[in-house]
C-alpha positions as CSV (number, residue, x, y, z in Angstrom):
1,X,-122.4,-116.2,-153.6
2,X,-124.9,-118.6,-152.9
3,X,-129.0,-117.9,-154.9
4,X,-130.5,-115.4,-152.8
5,X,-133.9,-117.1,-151.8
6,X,-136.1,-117.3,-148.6
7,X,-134.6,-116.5,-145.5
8,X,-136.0,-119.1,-142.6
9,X,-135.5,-119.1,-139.0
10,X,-135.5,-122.1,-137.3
11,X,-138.8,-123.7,-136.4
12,X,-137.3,-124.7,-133.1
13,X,-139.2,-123.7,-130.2
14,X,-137.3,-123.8,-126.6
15,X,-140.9,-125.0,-124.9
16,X,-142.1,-128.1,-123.3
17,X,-144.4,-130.3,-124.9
18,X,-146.3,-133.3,-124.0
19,X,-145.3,-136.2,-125.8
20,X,-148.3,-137.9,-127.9
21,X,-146.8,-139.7,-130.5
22,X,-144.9,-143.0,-130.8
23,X,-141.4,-141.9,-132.2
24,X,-139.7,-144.2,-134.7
25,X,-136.2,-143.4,-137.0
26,X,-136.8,-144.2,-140.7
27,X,-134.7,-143.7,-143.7
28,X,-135.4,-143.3,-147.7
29,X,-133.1,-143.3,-150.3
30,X,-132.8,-140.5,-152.9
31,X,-130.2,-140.3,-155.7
32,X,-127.9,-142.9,-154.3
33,X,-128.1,-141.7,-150.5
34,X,-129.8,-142.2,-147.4
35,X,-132.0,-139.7,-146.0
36,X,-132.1,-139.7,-142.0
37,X,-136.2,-139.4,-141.4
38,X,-138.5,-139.3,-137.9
39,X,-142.0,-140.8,-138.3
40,X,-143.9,-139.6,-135.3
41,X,-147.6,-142.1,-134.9
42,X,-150.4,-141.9,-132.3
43,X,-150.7,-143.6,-129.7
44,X,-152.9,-146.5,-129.4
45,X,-154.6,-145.6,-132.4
46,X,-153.9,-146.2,-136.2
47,X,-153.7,-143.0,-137.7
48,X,-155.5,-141.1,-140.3
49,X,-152.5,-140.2,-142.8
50,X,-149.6,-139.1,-142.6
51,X,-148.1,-135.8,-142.9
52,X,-145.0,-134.8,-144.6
53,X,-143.1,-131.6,-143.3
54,X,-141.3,-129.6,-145.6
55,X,-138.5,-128.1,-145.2
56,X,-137.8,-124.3,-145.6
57,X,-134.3,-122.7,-147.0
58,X,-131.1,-123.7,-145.1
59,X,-129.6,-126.2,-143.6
60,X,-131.5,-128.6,-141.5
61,X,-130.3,-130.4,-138.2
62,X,-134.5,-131.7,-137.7
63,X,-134.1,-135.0,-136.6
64,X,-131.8,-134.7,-133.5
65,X,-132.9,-131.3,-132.3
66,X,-136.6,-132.0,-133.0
67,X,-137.7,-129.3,-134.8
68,X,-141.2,-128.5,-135.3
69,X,-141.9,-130.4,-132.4
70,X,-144.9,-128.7,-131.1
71,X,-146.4,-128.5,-134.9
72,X,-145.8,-132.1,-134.9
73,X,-147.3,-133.3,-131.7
74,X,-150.2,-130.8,-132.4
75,X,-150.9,-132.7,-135.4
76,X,-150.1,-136.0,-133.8
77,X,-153.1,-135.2,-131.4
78,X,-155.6,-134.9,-134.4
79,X,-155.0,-138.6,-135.2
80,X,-152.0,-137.8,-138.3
81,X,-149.0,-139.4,-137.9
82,X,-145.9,-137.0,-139.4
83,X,-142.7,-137.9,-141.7
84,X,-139.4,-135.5,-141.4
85,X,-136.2,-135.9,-142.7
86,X,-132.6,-134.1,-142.9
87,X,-131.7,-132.7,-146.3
88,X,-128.3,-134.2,-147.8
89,X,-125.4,-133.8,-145.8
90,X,-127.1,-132.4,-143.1
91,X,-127.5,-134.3,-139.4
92,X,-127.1,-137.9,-140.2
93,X,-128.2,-138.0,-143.8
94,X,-125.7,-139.2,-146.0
95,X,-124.9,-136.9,-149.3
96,X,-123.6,-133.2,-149.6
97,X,-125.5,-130.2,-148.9
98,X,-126.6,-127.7,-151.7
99,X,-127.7,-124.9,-150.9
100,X,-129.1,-124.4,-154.7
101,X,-130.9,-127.4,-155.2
102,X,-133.8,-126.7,-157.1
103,X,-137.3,-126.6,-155.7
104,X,-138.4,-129.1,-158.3
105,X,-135.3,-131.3,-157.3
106,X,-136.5,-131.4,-153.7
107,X,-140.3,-131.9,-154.8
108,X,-139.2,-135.5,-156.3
109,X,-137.2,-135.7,-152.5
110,X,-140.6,-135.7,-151.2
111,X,-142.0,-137.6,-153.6
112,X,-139.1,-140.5,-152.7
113,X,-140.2,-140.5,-149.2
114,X,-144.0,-140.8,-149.9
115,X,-142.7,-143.8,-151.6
116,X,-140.9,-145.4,-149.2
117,X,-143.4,-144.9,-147.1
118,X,-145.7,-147.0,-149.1
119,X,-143.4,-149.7,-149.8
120,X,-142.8,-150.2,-146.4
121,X,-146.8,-150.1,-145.7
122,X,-146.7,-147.5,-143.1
123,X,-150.2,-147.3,-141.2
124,X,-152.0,-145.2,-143.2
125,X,-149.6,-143.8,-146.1
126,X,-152.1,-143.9,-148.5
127,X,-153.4,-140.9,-147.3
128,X,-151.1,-138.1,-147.7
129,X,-151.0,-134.7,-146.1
130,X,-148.3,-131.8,-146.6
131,X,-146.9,-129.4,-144.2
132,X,-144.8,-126.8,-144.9
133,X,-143.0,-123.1,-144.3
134,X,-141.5,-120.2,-146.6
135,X,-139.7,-122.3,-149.4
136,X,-141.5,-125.0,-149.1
137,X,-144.7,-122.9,-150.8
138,X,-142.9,-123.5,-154.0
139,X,-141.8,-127.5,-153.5
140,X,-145.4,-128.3,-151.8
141,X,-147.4,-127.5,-155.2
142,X,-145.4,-129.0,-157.8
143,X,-145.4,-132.1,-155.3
144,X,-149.2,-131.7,-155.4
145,X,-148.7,-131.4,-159.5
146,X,-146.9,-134.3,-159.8
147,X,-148.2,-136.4,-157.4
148,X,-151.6,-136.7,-157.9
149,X,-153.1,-138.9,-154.7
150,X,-152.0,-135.4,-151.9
151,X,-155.6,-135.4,-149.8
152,X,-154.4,-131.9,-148.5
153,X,-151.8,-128.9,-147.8
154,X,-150.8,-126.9,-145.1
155,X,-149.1,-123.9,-146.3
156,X,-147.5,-121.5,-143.5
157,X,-145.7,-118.3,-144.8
158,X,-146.1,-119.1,-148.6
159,X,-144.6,-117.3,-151.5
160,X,-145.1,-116.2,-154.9
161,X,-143.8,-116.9,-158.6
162,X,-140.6,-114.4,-158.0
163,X,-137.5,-113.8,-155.9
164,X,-138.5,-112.0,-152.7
165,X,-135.0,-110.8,-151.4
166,X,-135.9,-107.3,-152.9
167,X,-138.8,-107.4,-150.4
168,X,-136.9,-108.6,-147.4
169,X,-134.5,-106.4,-148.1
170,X,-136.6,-103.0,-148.3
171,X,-138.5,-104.2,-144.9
172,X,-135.5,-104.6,-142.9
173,X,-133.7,-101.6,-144.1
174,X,-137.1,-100.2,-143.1
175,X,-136.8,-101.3,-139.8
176,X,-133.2,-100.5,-138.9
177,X,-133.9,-96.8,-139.5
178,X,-132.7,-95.9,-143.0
179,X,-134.6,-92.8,-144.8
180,X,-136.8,-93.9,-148.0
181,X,-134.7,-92.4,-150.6
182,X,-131.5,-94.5,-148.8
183,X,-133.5,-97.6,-148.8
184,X,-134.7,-97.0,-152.7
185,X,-130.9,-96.5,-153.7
186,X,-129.9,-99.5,-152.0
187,X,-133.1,-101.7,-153.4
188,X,-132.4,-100.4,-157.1
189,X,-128.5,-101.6,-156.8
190,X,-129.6,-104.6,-155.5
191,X,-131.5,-105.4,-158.8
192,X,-129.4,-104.1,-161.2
193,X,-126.6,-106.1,-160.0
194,X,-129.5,-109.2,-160.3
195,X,-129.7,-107.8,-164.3
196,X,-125.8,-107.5,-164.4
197,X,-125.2,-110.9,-163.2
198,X,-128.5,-112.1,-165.5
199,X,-126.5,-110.8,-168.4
200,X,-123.3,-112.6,-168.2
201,X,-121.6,-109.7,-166.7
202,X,-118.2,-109.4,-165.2
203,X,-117.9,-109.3,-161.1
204,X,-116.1,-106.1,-161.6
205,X,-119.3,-104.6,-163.3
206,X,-121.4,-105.9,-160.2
207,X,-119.6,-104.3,-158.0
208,X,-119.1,-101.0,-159.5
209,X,-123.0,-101.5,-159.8
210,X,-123.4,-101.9,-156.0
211,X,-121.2,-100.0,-154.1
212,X,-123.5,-98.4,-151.7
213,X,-125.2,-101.9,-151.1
214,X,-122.2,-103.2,-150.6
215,X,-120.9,-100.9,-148.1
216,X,-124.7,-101.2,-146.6
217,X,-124.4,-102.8,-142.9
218,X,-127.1,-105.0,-143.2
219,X,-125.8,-106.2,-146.3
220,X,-122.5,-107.0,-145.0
221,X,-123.8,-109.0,-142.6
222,X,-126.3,-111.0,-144.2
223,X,-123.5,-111.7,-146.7
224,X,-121.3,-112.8,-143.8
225,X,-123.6,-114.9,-141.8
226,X,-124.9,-116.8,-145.1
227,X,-122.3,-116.7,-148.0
228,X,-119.1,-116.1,-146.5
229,X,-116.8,-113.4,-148.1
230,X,-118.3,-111.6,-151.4
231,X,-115.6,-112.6,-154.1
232,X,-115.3,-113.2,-158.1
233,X,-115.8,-117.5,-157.0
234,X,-118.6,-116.4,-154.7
235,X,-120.3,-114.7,-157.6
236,X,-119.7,-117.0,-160.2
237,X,-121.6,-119.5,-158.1
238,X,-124.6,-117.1,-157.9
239,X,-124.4,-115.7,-161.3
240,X,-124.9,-119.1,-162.9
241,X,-127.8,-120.9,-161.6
242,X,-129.2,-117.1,-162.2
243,X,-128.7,-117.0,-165.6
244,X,-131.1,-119.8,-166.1
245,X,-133.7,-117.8,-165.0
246,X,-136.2,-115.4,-166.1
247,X,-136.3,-111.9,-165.0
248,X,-139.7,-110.4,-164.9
249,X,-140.1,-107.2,-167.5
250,X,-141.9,-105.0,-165.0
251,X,-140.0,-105.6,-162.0
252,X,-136.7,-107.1,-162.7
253,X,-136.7,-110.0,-160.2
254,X,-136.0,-113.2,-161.1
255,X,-139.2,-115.3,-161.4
256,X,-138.6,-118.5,-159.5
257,X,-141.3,-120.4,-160.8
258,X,-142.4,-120.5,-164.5
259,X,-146.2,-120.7,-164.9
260,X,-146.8,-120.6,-161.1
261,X,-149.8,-119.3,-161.4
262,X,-151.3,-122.3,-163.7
263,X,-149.4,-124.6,-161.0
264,X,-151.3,-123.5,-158.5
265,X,-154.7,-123.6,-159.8
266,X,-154.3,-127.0,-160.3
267,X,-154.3,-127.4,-157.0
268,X,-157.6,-129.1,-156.5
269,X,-157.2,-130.1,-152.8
270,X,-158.2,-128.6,-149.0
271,X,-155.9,-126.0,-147.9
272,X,-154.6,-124.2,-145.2
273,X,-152.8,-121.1,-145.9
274,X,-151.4,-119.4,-142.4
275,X,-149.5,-116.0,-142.4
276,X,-147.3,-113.8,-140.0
277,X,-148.9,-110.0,-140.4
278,X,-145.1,-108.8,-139.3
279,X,-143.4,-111.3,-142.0
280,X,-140.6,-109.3,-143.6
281,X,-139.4,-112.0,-145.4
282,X,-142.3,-112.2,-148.1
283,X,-144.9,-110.3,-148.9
284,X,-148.2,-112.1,-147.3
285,X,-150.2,-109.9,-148.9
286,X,-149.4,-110.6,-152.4
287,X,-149.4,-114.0,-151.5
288,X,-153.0,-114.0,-149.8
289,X,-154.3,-112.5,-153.0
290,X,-152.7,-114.9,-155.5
291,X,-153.8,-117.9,-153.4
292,X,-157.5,-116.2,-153.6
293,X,-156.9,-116.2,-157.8
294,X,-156.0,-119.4,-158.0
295,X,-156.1,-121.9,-155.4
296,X,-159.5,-120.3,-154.2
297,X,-160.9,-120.7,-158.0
298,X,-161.0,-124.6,-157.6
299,X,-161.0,-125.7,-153.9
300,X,-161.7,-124.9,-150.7
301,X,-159.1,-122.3,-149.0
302,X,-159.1,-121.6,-145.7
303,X,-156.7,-117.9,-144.5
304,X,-155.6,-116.9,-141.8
305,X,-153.1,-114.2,-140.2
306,X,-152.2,-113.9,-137.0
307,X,-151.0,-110.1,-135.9
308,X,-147.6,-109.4,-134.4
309,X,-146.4,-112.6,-136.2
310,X,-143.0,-112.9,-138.4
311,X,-142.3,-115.4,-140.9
312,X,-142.3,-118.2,-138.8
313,X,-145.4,-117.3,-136.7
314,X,-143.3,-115.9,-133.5
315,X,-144.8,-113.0,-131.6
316,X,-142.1,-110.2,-132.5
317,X,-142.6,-106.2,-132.6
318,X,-140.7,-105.6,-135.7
319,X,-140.3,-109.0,-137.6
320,X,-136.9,-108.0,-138.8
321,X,-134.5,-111.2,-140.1
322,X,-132.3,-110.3,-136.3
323,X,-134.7,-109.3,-134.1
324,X,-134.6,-112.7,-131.9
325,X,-130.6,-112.9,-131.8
326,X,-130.3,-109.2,-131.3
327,X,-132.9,-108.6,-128.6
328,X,-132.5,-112.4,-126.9
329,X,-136.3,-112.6,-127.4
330,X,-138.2,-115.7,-126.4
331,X,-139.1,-118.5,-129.2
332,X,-143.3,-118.1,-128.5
333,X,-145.6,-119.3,-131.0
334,X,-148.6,-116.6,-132.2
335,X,-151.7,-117.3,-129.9
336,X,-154.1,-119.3,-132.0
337,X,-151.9,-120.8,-134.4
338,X,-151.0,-124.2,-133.4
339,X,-155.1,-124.5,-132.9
340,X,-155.9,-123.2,-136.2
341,X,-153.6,-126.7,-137.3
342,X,-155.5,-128.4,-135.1
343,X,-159.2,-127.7,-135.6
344,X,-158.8,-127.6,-139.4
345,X,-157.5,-131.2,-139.1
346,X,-159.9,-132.3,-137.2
347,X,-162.9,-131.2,-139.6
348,X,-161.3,-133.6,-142.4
């Protein structure tokens, strides 16, 4: 089975939108391949900086389908140009796809292209601004850590230091009806079969562990849809990055991140930190408030929710993982956050 991590929806929004940017193709290389990139400039006007947009979880298909397009043009129109790429073996960037590459792995990605982006003496590229959903909360600050010349981050849907499957997983059995005793049975086996695997131990022991979550419906299809068929080769490949890991003592969850906390406060730039108040995929909340500790220690913050939003700032009633592709709902971004992009760029 494939690491468990953030669970992101496309950011591709079925809308028409105005054209103000000057598109150009433009690849990097990283570890031996070529990266398939989009640089989107002003037109007929050299641009402030340029934006990099980070991807979330998943595969990407960003260049040909456009994705983010309406995030991009709305920055486009504040004067930024932005840079987006396909992750390895995904759309036409060369390379395999892994779907455990390591947030730290895909910092130094980023990193490549601000490079490149340099070297080529792109208008502009010596001021750099980051964009980014969901996973990318983790890759954008060790980016800014490592990095050092970042002017500012736009963080949409960020996380904290641990796993937050156990929260996703506890909101959406929420939502599809289950009674909170049900939903706590099915959340505790969960966790123990993340100590089980943590441990070294056998897939039989997991699945004797988890036998109501595995006969759970949503379960079965979010292992389905994401990691194929739940077997002793599926679980090897989980168990292993996992055992890497740390678990934290007083909730069991893997901590993702060691020393997140010290990361971010030494994040010492403007930021922008946008949240869904429907977002069953991570708990906003908890990320609001460690933001405020650290981030809001040493810089200036700027928060924002938007009600009625999910994870990836759609208007939804329920923000459940299938809500869209079960209901057929229409891709329609929250009222007032494309302009919360906008006016906070244009103050810089």
């Amino acid at each position: 089975m494939k690491r468990i991590t953030v669970i992101t929806l496309l950011f591709l929004i079925i809308t028409t939108v105005k054209a103000q940017s000057n598109r150009q193709l433009l690849d990097f290389e990283f570890e031996g391949v070529t990266l398939n990139g989009v640089l989107n400039l002003p037109k007929d006007q050299k641009p402030k900086g340029i934006i990099l947009i980070i991807h979330g979880s998943g595969k990407t298909n960003a260049v040909a389908q456009e994705w983010y397009l309406d995030i991009r043009e709305t920055i486009v129109k504040t004067g930024y140009a932005t840079y987006m790429w396909d992750k390895m073996g995904c759309g036409k960037s060369e390379g395999t796809f892994n779907y455990n590459q390591s947030v730290q792995n895909s910092a130094l990605e980023a990193i490549a292209a601000i490079h490149m982006l340099q070297k080529n003496q792109e208008s502009a590229s010596n001021t750099i601004g980051l964009y980014g959903g969901s996973r990318a909360g983790w890759i954008n600050p060790i980016i800014i850590n490592e990095y050092k010349d970042v002017a500012f981050w736009i963080s949409v849907s960020g996380v904290d230091d641990k796993e937050n499957f156990s929260y996703l997983l506890e909101e959406n059995l929420r939502i599809e009806g289950l009674p909170k005793d049900s939903i706590n049975l099915i959340v505790d086996q969960w966790l123990e079969g993340i100590k089980i695997a943590h441990s070294g131990g056998s897939f039989e022991a997991y699945m004797n562990a988890t036998k109501d979550l595995q006969n759970n419906a949503l379960w079965k299809r979010f292992v389905k849809e994401n990691y194929g068929k739940m077997n002793e080769e599926a679980y090897t490949g989980f168990q292993v990055p996992l055992m890497k890991e740390t678990l934290d003592e007083e909730t069991g969850l893997p901590i993702y991140i060691e020393d997140f906390d010290k990361i971010l406060s030494n994040v010492k730039i403007p930021v922008l930190a946008l949240f869904g108040e429907t977002d069953t995929n991570v708990d906003w909340k908890k990320t609001k408030s460690l933001y405020k500790k650290t981030i809001g220690q040493n810089t200036s913050l700027t928060i924002t929710s938007f009600p009625n939003c999910n994870h990836n700032i759609l208007e939804c009633k329920t923000g459940g993982i299938y809500e869209f592709r079960d209901n057929n709902l229409p891709y329609k971004r929250c009222d007032g956050f494309l302009d919360a992009i906008e006016n906070w760029l244009q103050a810089k």
